[in-house]
C-alpha positions in Angstrom: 128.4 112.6 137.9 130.8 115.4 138.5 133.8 112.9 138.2 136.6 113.7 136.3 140.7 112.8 135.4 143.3 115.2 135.4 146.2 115.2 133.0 149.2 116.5 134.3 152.7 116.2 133.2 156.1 118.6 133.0 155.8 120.8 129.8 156.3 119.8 126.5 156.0 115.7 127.1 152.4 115.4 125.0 149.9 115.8 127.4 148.1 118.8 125.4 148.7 116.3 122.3 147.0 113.1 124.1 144.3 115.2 125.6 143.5 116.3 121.6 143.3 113.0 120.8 141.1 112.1 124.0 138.5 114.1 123.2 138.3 113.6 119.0 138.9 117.6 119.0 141.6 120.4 118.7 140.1 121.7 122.3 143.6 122.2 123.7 146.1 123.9 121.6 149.5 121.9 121.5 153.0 123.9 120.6 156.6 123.3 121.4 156.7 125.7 124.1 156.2 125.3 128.1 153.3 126.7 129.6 151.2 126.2 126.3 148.1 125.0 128.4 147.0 127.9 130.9 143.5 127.7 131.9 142.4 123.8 132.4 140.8 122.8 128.9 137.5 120.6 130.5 135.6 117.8 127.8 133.5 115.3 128.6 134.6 111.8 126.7 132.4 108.8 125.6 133.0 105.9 127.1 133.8 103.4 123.7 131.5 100.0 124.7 131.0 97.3 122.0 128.2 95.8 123.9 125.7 99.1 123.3 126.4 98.5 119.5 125.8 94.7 119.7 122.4 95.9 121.3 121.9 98.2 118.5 122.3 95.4 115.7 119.0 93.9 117.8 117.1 96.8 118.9 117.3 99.1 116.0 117.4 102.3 118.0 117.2 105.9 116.7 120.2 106.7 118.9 123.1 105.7 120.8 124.2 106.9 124.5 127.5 106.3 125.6 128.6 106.7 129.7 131.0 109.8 129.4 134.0 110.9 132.0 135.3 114.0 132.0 138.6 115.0 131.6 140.9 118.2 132.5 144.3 119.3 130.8 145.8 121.3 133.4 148.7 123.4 133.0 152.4 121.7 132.6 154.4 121.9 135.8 158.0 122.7 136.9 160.5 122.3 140.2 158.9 124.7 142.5 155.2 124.6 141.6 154.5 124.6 145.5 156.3 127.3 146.2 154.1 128.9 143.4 157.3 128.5 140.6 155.8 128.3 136.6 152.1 127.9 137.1 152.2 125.8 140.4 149.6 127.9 142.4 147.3 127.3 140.1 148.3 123.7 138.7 147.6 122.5 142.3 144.3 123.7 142.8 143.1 122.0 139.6 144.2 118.9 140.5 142.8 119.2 143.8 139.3 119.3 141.8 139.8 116.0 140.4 139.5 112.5 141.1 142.4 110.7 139.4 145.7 111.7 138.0 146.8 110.8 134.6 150.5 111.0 134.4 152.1 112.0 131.4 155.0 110.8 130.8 157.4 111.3 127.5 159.2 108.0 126.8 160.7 108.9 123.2 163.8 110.8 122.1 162.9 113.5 119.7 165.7 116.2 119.2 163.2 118.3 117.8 161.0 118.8 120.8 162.8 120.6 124.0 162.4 119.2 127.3 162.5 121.6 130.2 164.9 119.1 131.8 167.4 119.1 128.9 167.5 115.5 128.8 164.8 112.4 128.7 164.7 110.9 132.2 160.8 109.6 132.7 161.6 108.5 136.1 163.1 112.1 136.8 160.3 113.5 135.5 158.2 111.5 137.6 159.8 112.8 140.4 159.4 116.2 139.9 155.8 115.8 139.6 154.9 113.8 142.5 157.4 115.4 144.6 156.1 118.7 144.1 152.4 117.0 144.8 154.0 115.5 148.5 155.5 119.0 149.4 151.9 120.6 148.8 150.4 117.7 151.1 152.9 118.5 153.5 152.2 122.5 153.5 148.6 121.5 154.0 149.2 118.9 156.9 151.7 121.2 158.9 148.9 123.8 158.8 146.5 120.9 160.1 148.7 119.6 162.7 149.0 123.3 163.9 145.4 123.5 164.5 145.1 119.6 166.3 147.9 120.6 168.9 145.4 123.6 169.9 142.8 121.0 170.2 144.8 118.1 171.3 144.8 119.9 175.1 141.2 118.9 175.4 139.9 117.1 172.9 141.0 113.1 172.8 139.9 112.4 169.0 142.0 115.7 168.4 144.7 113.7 170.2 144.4 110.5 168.1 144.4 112.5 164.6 147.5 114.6 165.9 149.2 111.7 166.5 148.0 110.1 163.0 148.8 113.2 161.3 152.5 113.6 162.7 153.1 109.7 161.5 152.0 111.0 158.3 154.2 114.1 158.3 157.4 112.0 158.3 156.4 109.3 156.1 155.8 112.3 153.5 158.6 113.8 154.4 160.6 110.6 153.3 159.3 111.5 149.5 156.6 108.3 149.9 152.7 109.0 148.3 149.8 109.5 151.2 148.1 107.0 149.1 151.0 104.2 150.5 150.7 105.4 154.0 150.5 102.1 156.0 147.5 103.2 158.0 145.7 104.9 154.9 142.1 102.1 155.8 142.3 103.7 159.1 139.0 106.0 160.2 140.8 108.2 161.6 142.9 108.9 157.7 140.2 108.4 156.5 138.9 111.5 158.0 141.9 113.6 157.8 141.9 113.0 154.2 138.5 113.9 154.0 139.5 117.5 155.7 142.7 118.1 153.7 142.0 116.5 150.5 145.5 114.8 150.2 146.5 115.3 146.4 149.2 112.5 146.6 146.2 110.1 148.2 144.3 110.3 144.7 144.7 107.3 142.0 147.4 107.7 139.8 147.8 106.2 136.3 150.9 106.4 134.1 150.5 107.2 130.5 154.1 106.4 128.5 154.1 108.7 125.7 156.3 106.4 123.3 156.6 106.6 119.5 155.7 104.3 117.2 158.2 101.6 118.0 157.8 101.7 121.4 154.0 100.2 121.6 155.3 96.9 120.7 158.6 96.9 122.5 159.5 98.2 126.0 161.7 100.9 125.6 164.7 101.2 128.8 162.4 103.8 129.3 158.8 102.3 129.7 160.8 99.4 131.6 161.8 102.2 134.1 158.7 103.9 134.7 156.9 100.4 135.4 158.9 99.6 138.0 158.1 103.2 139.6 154.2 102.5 139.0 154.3 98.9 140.0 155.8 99.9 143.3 153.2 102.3 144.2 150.3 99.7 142.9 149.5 102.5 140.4 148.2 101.6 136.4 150.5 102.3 133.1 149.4 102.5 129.7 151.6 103.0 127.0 150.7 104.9 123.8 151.7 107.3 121.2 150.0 110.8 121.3 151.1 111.3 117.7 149.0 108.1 116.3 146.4 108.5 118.5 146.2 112.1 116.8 146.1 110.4 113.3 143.4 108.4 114.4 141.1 111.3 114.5 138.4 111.4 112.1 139.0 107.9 110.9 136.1 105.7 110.5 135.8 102.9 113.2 137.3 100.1 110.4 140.1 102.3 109.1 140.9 102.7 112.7 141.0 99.5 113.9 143.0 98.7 110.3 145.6 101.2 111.6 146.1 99.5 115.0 146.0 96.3 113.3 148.6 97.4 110.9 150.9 98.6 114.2 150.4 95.2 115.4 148.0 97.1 118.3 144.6 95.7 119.7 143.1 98.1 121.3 144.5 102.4 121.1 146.1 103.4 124.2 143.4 106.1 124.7 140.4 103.9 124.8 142.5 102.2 127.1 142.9 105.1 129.8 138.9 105.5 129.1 138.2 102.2 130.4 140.7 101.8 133.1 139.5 105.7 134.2 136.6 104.7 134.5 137.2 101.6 136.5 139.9 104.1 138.9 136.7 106.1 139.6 134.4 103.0 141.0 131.8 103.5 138.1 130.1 101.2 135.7 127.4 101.0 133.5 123.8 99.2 132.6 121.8 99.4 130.2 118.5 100.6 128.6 117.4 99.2 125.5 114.3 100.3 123.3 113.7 102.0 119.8 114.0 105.6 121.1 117.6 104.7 122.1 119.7 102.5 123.2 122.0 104.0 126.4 124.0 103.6 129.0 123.9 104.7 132.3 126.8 105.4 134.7 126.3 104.5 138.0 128.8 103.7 141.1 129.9 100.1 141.4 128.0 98.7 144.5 125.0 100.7 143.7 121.1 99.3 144.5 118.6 99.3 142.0 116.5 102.0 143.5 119.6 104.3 143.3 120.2 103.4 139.8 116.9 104.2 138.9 117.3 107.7 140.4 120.0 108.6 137.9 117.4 108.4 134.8 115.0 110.2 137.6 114.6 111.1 141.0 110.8 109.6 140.6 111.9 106.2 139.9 113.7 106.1 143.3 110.8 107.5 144.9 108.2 105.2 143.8 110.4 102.4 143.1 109.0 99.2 142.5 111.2 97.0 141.3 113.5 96.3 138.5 112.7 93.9 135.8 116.6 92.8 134.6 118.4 90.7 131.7 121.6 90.1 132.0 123.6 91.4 129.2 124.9 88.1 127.7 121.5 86.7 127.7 120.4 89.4 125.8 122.3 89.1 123.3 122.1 84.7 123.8 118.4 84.9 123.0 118.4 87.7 120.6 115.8 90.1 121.9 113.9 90.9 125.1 110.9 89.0 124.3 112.9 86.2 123.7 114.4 86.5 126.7 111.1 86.7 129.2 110.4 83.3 126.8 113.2 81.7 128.2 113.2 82.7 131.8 115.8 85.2 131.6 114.2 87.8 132.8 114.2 88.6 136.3 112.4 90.5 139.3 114.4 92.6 141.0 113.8 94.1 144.5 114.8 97.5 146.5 118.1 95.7 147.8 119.2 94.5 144.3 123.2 95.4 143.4 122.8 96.1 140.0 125.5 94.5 137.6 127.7 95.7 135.0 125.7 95.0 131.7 122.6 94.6 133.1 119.5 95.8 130.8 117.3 97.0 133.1 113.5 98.6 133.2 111.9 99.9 136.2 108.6 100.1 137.3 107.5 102.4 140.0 104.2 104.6 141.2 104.1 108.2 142.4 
């Protein structure tokens, strides 16, 4: 869907590690050096979901088709990466192209891995990033408020988004996140964000790098950094980049064995899969038949006619309606026949909100 999450962080803090681990693949190469990750490394991620494989114990299918996000390692950054310092020119302009930011963040002493700071400081760290990220929204709204004061002398709206944008200025200017601003429901930020593209307005998560005692304890240093997150409403998710590496090429059992072993429910990367997901407003139904059984991502608030339209643009057009099951009866009654048996099944129209879960079939007439 053209989607996708962006993994920053400063150099050497195990973001080219996690993003190894993300995508089940040695797509980004990882060494003990800044600057390691030049060009963005782009892969597109399945979205793990139990509920397709308890379809599949039903159904039988040839295949599965997992929803996918995409996700980008862009380059590490330094102090001075809007002033073009390191690889900051080009470290903002591939986070521009993406949706949400995944912070990370190393929360483990390791005397055998430098850190450009010298010392381990997440909040620091933290810092750095974001504060190079306000000083590139305020290089870009200084250049906007230019242009309004030309139009301000006859244009009212021009006005009323000057005097938006100057508020704006100084609350960046006080080191605070556009995405905080108190008038960010506003129309009018709305549409200035819309022209500038705020980088600091984007959804932020935290991922605490932490080593193998840290997932079941808070370290001082996770404590620290959710605090910083909690403030600014933002998601954290700790994990370990170096078990999630080990977990690569283990079968599903001996996975889940390993997590179990490190007293862990669920990895932290299938974690940031399914909270990314959620930070981007999308969801997923369902098709079920022999062929395959799939999922389909769609925006959250989306009607059925539209969710028809991402198997084919034809289904939209002659739409007709949606037959629908919800998910848990599905899988309640065993199969779909069994389902239409016990009135389960339902008729959906052109102004139906389709659910998460739903198994859906569409019937339509060009």
């Amino acid at each position: 869907m053209g989607l996708s999450i962006g993994l920053v962080g400063l150099p050497n803090v195990g973001k080219s590690t996690t993003f190894n681990a993300l995508t089940k693949a040695q797509n980004a190469e990882a060494a003990n050096y800044p600057f390691c990750t030049i060009e963005p490394n782009k892969a597109i991620v399945p979205v793990p979901d139990k509920r397709l494989k308890e379809l599949a114990k039903i159904v039988n299918p040839e295949r599965i088709q997992y929803s996918t996000l995409d996700f980008v390692d862009i380059a590490g950054l330094v102090k001075g990466a809007s002033k073009g310092e390191g690889l900051g020119n080009k470290f903002l302009s591939n986070i521009r192209e993406t949706e949400v930011i995944l912070q990370i963040v190393r929360c483990f002493d390791d005397d055998n891995i430098v850190h450009t700071e010298g010392t381990i400081n997440p909040l620091r760290d933290v810092e750095i990033i974001e504060g190079e990220l306000i000083l590139a929204d305020i290089e870009v709204l200084q250049n906007r408020i230019d242009r309004l004061k030309k139009q301000a002398k006859t244009d009212k709206n021009a006005a009323s988004a000057l005097a938006m944008a100057e508020e704006l200025l100084e609350f960046l200017a006080d080191g605070n996140l556009a995405r905080n601003f108190p008038h960010a429901e506003t129309e009018t930020y709305k549409l200035l964000n819309q022209e500038v593209r705020f980088l600091t307005n984007k959804e932020i998560m935290y991922g605490a790098n932490v080593d193998e005692d840290g997932l079941l304890e808070d370290s001082e240093y996770v404590t620290v950094l959710k605090k910083h997150a909690s403030k600014n409403s933002c998601e954290i998710i700790k994990l370990c980049a170096k078990v999630e590496e080990e977990l690569i090429g283990l079968e599903e059992d001996e996975a889940n064995e390993f997590l179990n072993e490190l007293g862990v429910v669920e990895s932290g990367l299938e974690q940031i899969i399914h909270k990314g997901f959620d930070k981007l407003g999308l969801m997923s139904y369902f098709t079920a038949g022999v062929k395959e059984v799939r999922a389909w991502t769609i925006r959250k608030n989306t009607t059925a006619p539209k969710a028809a339209a991402v198997i084919h643009n034809d289904f939209e057009k002659g739409f007709i309606r949606a037959e629908v099951i919800a998910y848990n009866d599905y899988i309640a009654c065993g199969s779909e026949q069994k389902a239409k048996e016990a009135g389960k099944m339902r008729l959906e129209g052109k102004e139906y909100i389709v659910n998460d879960g739903d198994i859906m079939h569409f019937r339509f007439n060009i």
